[in-house]
C-alpha positions, -999 to +999 in steps of 0.1 A: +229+515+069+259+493+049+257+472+082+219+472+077+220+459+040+248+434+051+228+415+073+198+419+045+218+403+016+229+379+038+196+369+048+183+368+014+211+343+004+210+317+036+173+317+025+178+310-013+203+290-003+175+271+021+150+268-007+178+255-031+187+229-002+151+221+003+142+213-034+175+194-042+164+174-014+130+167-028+146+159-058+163+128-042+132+118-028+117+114-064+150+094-071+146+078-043+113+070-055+118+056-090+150+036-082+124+015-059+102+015-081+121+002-110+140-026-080+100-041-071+090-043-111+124-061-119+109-089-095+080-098-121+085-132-133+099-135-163+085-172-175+055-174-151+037-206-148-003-202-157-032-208-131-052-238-129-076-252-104-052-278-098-027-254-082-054-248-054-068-283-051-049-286-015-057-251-002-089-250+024-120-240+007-126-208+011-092-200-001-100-222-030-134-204-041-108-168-034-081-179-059-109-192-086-129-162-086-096-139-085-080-156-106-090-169-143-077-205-161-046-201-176-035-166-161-002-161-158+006-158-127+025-125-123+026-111-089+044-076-093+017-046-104+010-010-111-019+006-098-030+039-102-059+054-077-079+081-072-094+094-038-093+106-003-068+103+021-083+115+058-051+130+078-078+133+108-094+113+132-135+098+133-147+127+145-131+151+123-117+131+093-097+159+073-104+141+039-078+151+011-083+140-022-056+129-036-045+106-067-015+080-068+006+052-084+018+023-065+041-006-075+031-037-054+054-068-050+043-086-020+064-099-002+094-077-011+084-043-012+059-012-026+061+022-031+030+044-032+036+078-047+008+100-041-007+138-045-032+154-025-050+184-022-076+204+002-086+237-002-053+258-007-029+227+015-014+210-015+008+176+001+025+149-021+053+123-013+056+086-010+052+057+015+070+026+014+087-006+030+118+020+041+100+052+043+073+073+047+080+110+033+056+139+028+062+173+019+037+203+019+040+225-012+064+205-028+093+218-005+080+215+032+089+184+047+063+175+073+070+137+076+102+117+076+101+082+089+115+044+083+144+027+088+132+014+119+117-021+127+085-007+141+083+010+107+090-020+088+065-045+104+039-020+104+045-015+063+048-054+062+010-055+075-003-029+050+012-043+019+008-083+020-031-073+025-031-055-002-016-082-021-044-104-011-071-080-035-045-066-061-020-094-064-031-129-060-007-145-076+021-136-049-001-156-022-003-189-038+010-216-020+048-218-019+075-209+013+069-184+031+028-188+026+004-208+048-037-208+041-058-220+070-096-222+073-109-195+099-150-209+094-165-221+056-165-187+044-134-169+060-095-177+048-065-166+066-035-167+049+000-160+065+032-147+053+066-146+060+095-129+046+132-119+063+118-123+099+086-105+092+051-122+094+018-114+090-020-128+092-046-114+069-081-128+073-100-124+040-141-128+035-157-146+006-189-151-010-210-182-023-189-171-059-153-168-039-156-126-041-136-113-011-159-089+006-137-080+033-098-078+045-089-079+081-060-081+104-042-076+137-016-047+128+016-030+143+009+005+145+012+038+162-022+049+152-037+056+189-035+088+216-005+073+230+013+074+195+028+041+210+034+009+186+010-020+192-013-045+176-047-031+168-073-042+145-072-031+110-091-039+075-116-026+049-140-035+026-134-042-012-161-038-039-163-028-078-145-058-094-131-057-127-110-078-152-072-072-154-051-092-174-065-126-161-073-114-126-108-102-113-098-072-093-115-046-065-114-013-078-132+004-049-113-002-014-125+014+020-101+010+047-084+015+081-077+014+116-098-003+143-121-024+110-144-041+127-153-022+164-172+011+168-143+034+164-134+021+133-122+050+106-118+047+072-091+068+062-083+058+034-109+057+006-099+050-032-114+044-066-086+021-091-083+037-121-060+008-139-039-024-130-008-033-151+013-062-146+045-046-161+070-070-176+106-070-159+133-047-169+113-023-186 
């Protein structure tokens, strides 16, 4: 029996001694988190120049009508913002799209970096953790980890695609013309704009109306999302809606997007209503 309630104790401390580990750890993922967070908004610029048609005049036109509905006269053009979202997140496939709702805040700063911080729920499954440039974490219950990822350059160019396109509908201002950027015209209502940034590069095609709205975001991106769970380029984009005024910018708030936009397996996992923009100052 004494060996008996040796073994018991014992067990009871490696496992608080587990949970302990495990929560510590989540801890520095929130650190982790922040310290990012804080790095992208200390990229805002700090004496912005203001927007004016003249800034456009030798883009293609398409891309002019984009940046003169998106944009208002005399903006200043920051490029660094918080957004916070409310929605579904589908952790399935077409057929069987798992949906979790989930809300999040994201600090966007095209070309550099983002971090999107997000919590989700369905039924009893609670999941939260982040994604970003360097990472993708997520944790079940606050202490499960069921994703660690990053570090790697598959990892990095596939984050590259996901947040320069979504710089072209929350962030204008980071795609005007300048090194690193290059607008083309695709036909007289389609604008592709490509970036570059530390050996990275990307294509975003983006749809506009008679006014200059962007309807629709699409582009060729690296990803894993198949069977074969093997990198590749495949199709990806959504559809933007709901525009409102932020600060100077004319912003979707609705965004429905995902892999394979634009065939018949196309998926839209991930489906979210804005809530707010800010365009923080640095150092804050």
């Amino acid at each position: 029996m004494e060996y008996l309630r040796i073994v018991l104790d014992l067990g009871v401390a490696l496992f608080a001694i587990s949970i302990c580990g495990l929560l510590v750890w989540r801890q520095l993922d929130y650190r982790a988190d922040r310290v990012e967070m804080k790095r992208l908004v200390n990229l805002q610029p700090t004496d912005p120049i203001v927007f004016s048609r003249d800034l456009v005049a030798g883009l293609p036109e398409p891309a002019r009508r984009y940046f003169c509905f998106a944009i208002s006269e005399g903006t200043p053009l920051l490029s660094v913002a918080k957004i916070e979202m409310k929605g579904q997140f589908g952790l399935g496939t077409k057929n069987s799209p798992k949906y979790v709702d989930i809300c999040a805040e994201q600090v966007l700063a095209a070309p550099h970096g983002f971090v999107w911080k997000m919590a989700g729920r369905s039924g009893l499954m609670r999941i939260s953790g982040s994604d970003a440039a360097g990472w993708t974490r997520f944790w079940i219950a606050g202490f499960i980890p069921v994703a660690r990822l990053g570090g790697s350059p598959d990892h990095m160019r596939a984050s590259f695609g996901r947040y320069v396109a979504e710089a072209v509908f929350w962030t204008p201002a980071a795609l005007l013309q300048g090194e690193g950027v290059v607008w083309q015209e695709v036909d007289e209502n389609t604008a592709r704009v490509t970036i570059r940034h530390r050996g990275l590069e990307q294509s975003i095609d983006i749809s506009v109306g008679d006014d200059g709205r962007p309807h629709w975001v699409a582009f060729p991106r690296w990803s894993d999302a198949n069977p074969e769970k093997s990198y590749r380029i495949q199709p990806f984009g959504g559809n933007l809606s709901k525009f409102r005024d932020f600060a100077g910018f004319r912003l979707p708030t609705h965004i429905e997007a995902g892999n394979h936009f634009g065939t018949d397996d196309y998926f839209p996992f991930y489906v979210v209503d804005v809530a707010e923009i800010k365009f923080p100052s640095a150092l804050q």
